[in-house]
C-alpha positions, 0 to 999 in steps of 0.5 A, spaced: 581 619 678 589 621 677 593 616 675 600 615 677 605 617 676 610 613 672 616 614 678 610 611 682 609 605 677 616 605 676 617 604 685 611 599 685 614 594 679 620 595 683 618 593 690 614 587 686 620 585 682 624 585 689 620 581 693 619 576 686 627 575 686 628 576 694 622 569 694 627 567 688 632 567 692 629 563 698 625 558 694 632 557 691 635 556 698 630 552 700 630 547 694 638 547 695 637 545 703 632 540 702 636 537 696 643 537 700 639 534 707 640 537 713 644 532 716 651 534 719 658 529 716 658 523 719 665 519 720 666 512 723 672 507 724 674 501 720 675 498 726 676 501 733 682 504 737 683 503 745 690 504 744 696 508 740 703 507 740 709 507 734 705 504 729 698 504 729 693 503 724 688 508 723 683 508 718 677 512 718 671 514 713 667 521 712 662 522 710 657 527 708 649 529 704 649 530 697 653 538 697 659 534 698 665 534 704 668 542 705 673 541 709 675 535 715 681 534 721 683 528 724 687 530 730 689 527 737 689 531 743 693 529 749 696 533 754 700 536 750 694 539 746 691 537 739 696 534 734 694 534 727 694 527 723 690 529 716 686 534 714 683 537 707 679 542 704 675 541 698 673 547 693 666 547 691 665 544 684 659 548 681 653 552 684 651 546 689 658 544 692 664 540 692 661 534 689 666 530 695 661 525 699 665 521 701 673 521 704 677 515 707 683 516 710 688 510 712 695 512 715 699 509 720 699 513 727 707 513 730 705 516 738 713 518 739 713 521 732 707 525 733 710 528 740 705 524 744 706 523 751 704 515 755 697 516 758 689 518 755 687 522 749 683 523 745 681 521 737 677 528 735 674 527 727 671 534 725 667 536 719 664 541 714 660 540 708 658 545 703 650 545 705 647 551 707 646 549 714 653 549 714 653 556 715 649 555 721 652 550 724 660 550 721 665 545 723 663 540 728 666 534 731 663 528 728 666 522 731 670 523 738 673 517 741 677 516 748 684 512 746 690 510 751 697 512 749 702 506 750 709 508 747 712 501 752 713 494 748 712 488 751 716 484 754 720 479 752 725 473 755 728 467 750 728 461 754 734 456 753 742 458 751 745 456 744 741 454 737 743 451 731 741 451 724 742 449 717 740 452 710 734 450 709 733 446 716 729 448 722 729 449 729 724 450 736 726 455 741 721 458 746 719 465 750 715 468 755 711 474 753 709 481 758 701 480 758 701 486 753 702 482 747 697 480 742 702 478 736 710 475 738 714 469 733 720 468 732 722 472 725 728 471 719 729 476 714 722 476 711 719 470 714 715 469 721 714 463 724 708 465 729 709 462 736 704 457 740 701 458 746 699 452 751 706 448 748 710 450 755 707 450 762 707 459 764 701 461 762 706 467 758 710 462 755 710 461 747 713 455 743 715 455 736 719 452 730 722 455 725 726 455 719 732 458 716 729 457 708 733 455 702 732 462 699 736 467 706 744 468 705 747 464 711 748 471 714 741 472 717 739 471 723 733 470 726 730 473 732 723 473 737 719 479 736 713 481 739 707 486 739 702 490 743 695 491 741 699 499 740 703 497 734 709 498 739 715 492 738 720 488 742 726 485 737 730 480 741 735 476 738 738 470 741 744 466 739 744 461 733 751 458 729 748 457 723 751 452 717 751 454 711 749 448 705 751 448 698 744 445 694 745 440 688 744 443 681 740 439 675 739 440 668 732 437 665 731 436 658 724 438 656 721 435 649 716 436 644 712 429 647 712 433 653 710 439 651 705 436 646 702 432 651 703 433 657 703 441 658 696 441 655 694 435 660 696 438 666 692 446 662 686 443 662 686 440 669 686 446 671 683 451 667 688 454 663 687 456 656 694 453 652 696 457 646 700 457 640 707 456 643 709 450 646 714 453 651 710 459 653 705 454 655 710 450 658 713 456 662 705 458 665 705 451 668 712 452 670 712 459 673 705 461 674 701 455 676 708 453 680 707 460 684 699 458 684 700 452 687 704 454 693 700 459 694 694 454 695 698 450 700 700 457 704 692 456 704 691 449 706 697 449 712 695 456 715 691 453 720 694 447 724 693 443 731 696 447 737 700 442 739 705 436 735 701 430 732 707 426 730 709 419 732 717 419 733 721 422 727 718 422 720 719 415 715 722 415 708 717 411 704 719 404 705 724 401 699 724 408 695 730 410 692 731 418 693 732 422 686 731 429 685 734 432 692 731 439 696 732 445 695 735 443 688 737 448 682 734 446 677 736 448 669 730 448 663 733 446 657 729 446 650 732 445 644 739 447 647 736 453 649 735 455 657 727 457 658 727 456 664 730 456 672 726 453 679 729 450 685 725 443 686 722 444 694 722 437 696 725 430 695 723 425 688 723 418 691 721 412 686 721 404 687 716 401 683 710 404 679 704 405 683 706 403 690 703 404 696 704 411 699 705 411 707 703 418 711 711 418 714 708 421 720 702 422 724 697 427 723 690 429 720 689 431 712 688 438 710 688 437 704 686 430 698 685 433 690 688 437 684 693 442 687 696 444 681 703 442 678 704 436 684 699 433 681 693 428 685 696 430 693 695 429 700 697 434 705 698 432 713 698 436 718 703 435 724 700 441 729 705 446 731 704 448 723 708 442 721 705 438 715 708 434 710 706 434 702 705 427 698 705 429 690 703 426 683 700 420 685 695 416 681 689 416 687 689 418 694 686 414 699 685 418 705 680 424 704 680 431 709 679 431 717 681 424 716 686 422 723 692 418 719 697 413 724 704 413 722 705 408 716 698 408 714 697 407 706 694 413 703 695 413 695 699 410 691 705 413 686 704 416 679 706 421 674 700 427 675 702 433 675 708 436 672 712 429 673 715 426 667 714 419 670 711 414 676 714 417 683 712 421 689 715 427 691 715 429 697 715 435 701 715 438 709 714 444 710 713 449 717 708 455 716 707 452 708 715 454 707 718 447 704 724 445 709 730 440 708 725 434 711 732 429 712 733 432 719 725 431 720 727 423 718 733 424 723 731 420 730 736 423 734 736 430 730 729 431 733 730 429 739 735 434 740 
């Protein structure tokens, strides 16, 4: 027998090593498929989207398998046509993709910016991955959610004629709303006062009071704002004479009996770990834990009855002395030094030690414990965001979602908290705002 020739065995190691490479390859291919899945991307909304307009939130996730994201597109398609929101391509990151399972896209959607006309569309998320079935299917739409157009505001008419306001104090107007609305109120510089529903007899009606706090320049003013469930706005003002008040300035001497004894007593209270200095340690309690403290009553008075609880106008504690006013420009002093500055948000009253507190109005109790630099505390709610704030006492009497008649008996006075000595200080506050409590003390004043 002859044997072949080497150009035959030459063919034949060739065919072979062909078909052992072309086997390679789909092996690999194979392999690469089944690592990365067969599933196409996959997109989902944080929270659904019925309507768009000038300022809709929009937040959306993609996903992808393992070979990562390679190109996504967020659009909107009306009548005009698609109109692009987002879209980004992902290079491949080595042999197996891009690496880019996941991608979150939040932005803020302006329906009149974009070009968009009043009436249906369409939010269309599409996808594309770096696995190998992506070149069988290429880009495909993953999510398609119908959406409505809406580029109107809400309507909005203020009830009554003329308002007046003080620095620092508050007032109480009312408007009715178009059924669109979903968030209306009455807003001042940086500050919202949500109005209530139920207060007034239309069933469009709202009601809220609002404040003009210590900290705005007397040249703003406020106005009643509402929105639809689009993001589109209605700003309305109405007209207020605001008056202007100057507020009493203070300095306070602090001593080294006060920062050796006190400081650390009120530290420990609420778990802060005190070093060295002694006026570093001062300043965490009067700065930071300050600013803690009111942002745990922000918590405390955000939930509040939707109509007033109160029995007439607020009562002073009988037979107290006022001490430190509202809305006080108080100077810290050691050593001579300036440390610090704070504006005292309420009125200090005194009369004997340990005398009985009285709730100045009725209501319910938010709050009764430790809260912070105000010592022991009591917090009422008067509904409507109303609520009064009873500081420094040496015990409480009352406990949470207890009713309390106006004059009740719930604590007695103390020097908890950052006091220097036995007083009640006492605060009203709108939304969780201190405002001027001598209007609420002033029967007249209310009733107008």
């Amino acid at each position: 027998m002859r044997e072949p020739s080497f150009g035959r065995r030459a063919a034949g190691l060739g065919r072979r090593l062909l078909l052992l490479a072309i086997g390679a390859v789909v092996v690999a291919v194979g392999g690469i498929t089944l690592w990365a899945g067969f599933k196409a991307p996959a997109a989902r909304l944080a929270a659904p989207i019925e309507v768009v307009g000038r300022a809709t939130p929009l937040a959306v996730t993609i996903d992808s398998g393992r070979s990562g994201l390679r190109t996504f597109r967020v659009e909107l398609q009306g009548a005009k046509g698609p109109t692009v929101l987002a879209q980004e391509e992902f290079p491949r990151d080595g042999l197996l993709g891009s690496g880019v399972t996941s991608r979150t896209i939040e932005t803020v959607l302006d329906a009149r910016t974009a070009g968009l006309e009043e009436g249906p569309a369409t939010l269309v998320v599409s996808a594309r991955d770096w696995s190998p079935m992506s070149s069988l299917r290429g880009e495909s739409v993953v999510l398609e959610q119908p959406v409505r157009v809406d580029l109107t505001p809400p309507s909005v008419a203020v009830l009554g004629t003329q308002h007046y306001l003080t620095r620092g104090g508050s007032d109480a107007v009312a408007w009715t709303v178009g059924e669109d609305t979903v968030r209306s109120g009455v807003e001042i510089g940086s500050y919202f006062f949500p109005g209530d529903a139920g207060v007034l007899a239309e069933a469009n009606g709202r009601f809220a009071i609002y404040a003009m706090p210590q900290d705005l320049e007397v040249t703003v003013r406020p106005k009643v704002i509402a929105e639809d469930a689009a993001g589109n706005r209605r700003e309305v003002p109405f007209p207020v004479t605001v008056k202007d008040k100057t507020f009493p300035a203070e300095e306070i001497r602090v001593d080294d009996q006060f920062l050796t004894v006190k400081i650390p007593e009120i530290m420990s209270q609420n778990e802060l770990a005190p070093g060295a200095d002694l006026v570093q340690n001062y300043l965490a309690v009067n700065r930071d834990l300050r600013r803690r403290s009111e942002e745990r009553i922000q918590e405390i008075t955000h939930a509040s009855a939707p109509h007033l609880l109160i029995d007439g106008a607020f009562r002073q504690q009988p037979g107290s002395k006022v001490g430190s006013r509202f809305a006080e420009r108080r100077t810290y002093r050691y050593n001579g030094d300036v440390i610090d500055t704070q504006v005292h948000l309420g009125y200090d009253l005194a009369s004997v030690k340990q005398a009985p507190v009285n709730a100045s109005n009725a209501g319910k109790v938010a709050y009764a414990g430790n809260l912070g630099i105000y010592g022991n505390a009591v917090v009422i709610d008067h509904g409507l965001g109303l609520s009064s704030l009873y500081a420094h006492l040496s015990s409480a009497s009352v406990a949470q979602g207890q009713d309390v008649t106006k004059g009740q008996e719930i604590g007695r006075t103390g020097e908890t908290g950052l006091a220097g000595g036995d007083h009640l200080h006492f605060s009203i506050l709108l939304r969780g705002h201190h405002i001027d409590p001598v209007e609420w003390w002033d029967p007249k004043w209310l009733q107008n």
